[in-house]
C-alpha positions as CSV (number, residue, x, y, z in Angstrom):
1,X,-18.8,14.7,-1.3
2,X,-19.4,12.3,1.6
3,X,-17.0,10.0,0.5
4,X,-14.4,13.0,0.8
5,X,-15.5,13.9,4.3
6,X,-15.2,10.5,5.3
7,X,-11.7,10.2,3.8
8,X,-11.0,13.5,5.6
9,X,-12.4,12.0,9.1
10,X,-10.0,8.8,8.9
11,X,-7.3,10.8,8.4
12,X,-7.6,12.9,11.4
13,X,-8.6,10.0,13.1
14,X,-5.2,8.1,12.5
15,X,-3.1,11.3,13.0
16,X,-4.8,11.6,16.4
17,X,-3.7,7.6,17.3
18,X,0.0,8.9,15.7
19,X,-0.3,11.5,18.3
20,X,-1.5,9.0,21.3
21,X,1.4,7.0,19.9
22,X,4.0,9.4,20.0
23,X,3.4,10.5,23.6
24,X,3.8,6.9,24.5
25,X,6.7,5.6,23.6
26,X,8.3,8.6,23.6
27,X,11.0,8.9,26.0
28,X,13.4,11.4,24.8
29,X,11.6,14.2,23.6
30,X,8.2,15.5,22.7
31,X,8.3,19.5,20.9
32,X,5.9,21.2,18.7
33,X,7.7,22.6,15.6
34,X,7.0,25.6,12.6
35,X,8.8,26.4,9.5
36,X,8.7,27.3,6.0
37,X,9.2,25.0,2.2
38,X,10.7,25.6,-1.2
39,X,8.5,23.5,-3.6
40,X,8.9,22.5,-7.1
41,X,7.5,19.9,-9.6
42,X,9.7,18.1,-11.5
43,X,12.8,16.2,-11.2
44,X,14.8,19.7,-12.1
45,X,13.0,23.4,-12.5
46,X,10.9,22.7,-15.3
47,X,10.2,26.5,-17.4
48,X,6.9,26.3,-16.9
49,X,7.2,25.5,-13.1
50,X,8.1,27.8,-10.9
51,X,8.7,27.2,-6.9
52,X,6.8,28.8,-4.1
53,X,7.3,29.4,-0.2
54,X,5.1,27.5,2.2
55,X,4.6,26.9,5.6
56,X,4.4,23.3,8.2
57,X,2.8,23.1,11.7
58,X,3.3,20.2,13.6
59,X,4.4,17.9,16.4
60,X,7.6,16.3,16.6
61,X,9.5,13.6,18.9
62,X,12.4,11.3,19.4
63,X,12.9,7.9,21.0
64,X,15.6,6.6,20.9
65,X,15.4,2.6,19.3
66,X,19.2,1.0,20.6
67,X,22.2,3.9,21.1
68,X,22.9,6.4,18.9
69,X,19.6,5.6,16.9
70,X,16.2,7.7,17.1
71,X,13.1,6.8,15.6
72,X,11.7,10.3,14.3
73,X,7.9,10.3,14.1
74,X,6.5,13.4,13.2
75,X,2.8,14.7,12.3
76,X,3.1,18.1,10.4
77,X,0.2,20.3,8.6
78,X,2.1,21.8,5.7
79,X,1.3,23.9,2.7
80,X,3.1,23.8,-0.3
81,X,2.5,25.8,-3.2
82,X,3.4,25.9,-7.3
83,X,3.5,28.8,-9.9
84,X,2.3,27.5,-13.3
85,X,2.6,30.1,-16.8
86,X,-0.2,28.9,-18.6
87,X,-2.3,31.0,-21.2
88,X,-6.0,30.9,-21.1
89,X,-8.9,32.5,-22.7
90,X,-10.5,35.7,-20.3
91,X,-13.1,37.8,-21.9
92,X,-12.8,35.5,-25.4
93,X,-9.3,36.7,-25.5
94,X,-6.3,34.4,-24.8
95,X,-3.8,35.9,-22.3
96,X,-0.7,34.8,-20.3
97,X,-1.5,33.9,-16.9
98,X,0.4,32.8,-13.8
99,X,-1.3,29.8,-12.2
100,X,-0.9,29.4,-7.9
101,X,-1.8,26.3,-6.5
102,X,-1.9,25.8,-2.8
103,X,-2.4,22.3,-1.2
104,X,-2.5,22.1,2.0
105,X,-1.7,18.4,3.5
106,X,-1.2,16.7,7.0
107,X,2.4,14.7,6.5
108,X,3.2,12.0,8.4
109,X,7.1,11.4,8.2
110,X,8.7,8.4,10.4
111,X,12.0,9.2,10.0
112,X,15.0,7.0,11.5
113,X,18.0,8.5,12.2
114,X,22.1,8.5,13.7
115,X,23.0,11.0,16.4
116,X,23.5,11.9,20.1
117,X,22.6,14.2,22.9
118,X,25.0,16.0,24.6
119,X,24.4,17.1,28.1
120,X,26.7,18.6,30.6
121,X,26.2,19.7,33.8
122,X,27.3,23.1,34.0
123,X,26.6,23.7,30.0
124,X,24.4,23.8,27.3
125,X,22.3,20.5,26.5
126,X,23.5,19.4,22.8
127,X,21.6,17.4,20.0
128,X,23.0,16.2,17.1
129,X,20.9,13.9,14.8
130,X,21.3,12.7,10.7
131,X,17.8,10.9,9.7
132,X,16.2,9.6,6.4
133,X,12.9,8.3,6.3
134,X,9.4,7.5,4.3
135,X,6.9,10.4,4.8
136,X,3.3,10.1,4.0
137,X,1.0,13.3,2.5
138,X,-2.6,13.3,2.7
139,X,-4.5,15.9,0.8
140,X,-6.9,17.8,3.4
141,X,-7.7,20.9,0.7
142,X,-6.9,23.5,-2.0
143,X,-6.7,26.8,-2.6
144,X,-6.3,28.1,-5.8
145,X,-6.1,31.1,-8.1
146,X,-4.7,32.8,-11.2
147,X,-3.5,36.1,-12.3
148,X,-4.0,37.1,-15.6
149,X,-2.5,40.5,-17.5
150,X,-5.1,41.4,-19.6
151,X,-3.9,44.8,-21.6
152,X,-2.8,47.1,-18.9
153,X,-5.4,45.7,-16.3
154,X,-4.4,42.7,-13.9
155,X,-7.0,40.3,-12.7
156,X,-6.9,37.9,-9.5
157,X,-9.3,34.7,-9.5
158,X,-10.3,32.4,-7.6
159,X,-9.6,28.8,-9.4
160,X,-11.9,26.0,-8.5
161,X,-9.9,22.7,-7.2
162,X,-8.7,21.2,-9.7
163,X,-9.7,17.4,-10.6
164,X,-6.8,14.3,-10.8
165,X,-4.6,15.4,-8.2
166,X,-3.8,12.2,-6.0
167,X,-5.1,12.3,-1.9
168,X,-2.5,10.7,-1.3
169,X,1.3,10.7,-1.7
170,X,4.5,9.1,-0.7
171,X,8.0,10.3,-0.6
172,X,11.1,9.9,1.2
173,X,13.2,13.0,3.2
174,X,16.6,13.3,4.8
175,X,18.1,15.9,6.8
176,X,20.2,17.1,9.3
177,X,19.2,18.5,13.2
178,X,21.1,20.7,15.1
179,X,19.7,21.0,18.9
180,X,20.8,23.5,22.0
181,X,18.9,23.4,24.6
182,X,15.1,23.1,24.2
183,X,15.6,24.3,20.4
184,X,16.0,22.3,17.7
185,X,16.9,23.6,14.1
186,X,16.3,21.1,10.8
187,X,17.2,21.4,7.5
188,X,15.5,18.5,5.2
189,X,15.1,18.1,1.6
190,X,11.9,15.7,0.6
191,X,11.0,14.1,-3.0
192,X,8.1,12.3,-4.0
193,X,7.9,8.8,-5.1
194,X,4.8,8.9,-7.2
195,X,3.1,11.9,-9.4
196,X,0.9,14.6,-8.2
197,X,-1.4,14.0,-10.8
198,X,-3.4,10.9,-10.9
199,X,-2.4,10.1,-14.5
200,X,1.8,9.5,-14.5
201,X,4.0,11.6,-15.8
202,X,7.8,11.7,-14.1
203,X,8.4,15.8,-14.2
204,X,5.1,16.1,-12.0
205,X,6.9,14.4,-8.7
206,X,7.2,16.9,-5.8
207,X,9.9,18.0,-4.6
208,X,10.7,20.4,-1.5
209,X,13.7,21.6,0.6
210,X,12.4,22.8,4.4
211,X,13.6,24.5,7.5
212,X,11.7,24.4,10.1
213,X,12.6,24.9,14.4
214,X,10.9,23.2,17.2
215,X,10.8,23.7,21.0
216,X,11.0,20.5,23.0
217,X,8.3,20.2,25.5
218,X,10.3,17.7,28.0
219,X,12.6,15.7,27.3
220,X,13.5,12.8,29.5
């Protein structure tokens, strides 16, 4: 237990330096962005998968590295959720249950990407950007449960976390961002490069396609 809260301590810790960071060399833009995720495990919908909607909170900028190129640093807290159809014994009797697992992570994507802003005088400030990037998940916690149909009764419980799932993972995203004014809409798509699970197994890679929109802050 301690050495989780001590893993949990460094990693505010360096998400508070990314922040410092961020505010420093950015020169562009600073915003605070929301939106929602489709997740899935697997490198395709696996039948005893099934997706399910999330939410991210986070803090977003751009700087922009040489023209026409942004460096993308981001610092999100996002849940992402799966459906499992598993059968398991309640009451000595085995029953078909559905399985939700919610993990809640901070992500840290540093995304580099091709676009331009667009500013006229007596118009609408436009921003254009298409990025890819490395992102980095570290497990903060989990809430879990399961919902089993026992004869003509439903039960809900609570569902302990479960053991093997990695702290950390690493993925890569790409995307698209569409800005007009102070708003900025972004449509990404984001898969894993290792398992969830500590012990390997390739259809147990995450995958997730987001939306999310941000306000910009300033922008300079």
């Amino acid at each position: 237990m301690k050495n989780r809260h001590s893993y949990k301590y460094k990693v505010l810790l360096l998400s508070a330096f990314l922040t410092a960071s961020i505010q420093a060399v950015t020169q562009n833009s600073l915003g605070l962005k929301a939106g929602g995720n489709l997740s899935y495990l697997g490198p395709t919908f696996e039948e005893e998968y099934g997706e399910r909607v999330g939410f991210s909170l986070g803090v977003t900028g751009h700087y922009e590295l040489f023209p026409n190129f942004y460096l993308n640093p981001e610092i999100n807290y996002t849940r992402r959720s799966f459906k499992f159809e598993t059968p398991v014994f309640l009451n000595n009797t085995l029953v078909d249950t559905d399985l939700f697992m919610g993990l809640n992570y901070l992500d840290i994507p540093l995304n580099v990407g091709y676009g331009s802003f667009v500013e006229e005088e007596d118009g609408p400030d436009m921003f254009l950007l298409f990025y890819g990037g490395p992102q980095f998940n570290f497990l903060l916690s989990q809430t879990n449960r399961f919902k089993a149909a026992n004869g003509n009764n439903n039960a809900t419980v609570e569902q302990a976390e479960f053991e093997g799932i990695r702290s950390t993972d690493i993925g890569f995203n790409f995307g698209v961002s569409v800005g007009y004014n102070q708003w900025l809409f972004d449509l990404r798509y984001y898969f894993a490069f290792t398992s969830l699970f500590e012990f390997e197994k390739d259809a147990d890679k995450m995958t997730s396609v987001s939306i999310a929109l941000s306000y910009r802050l300033f922008s300079k």
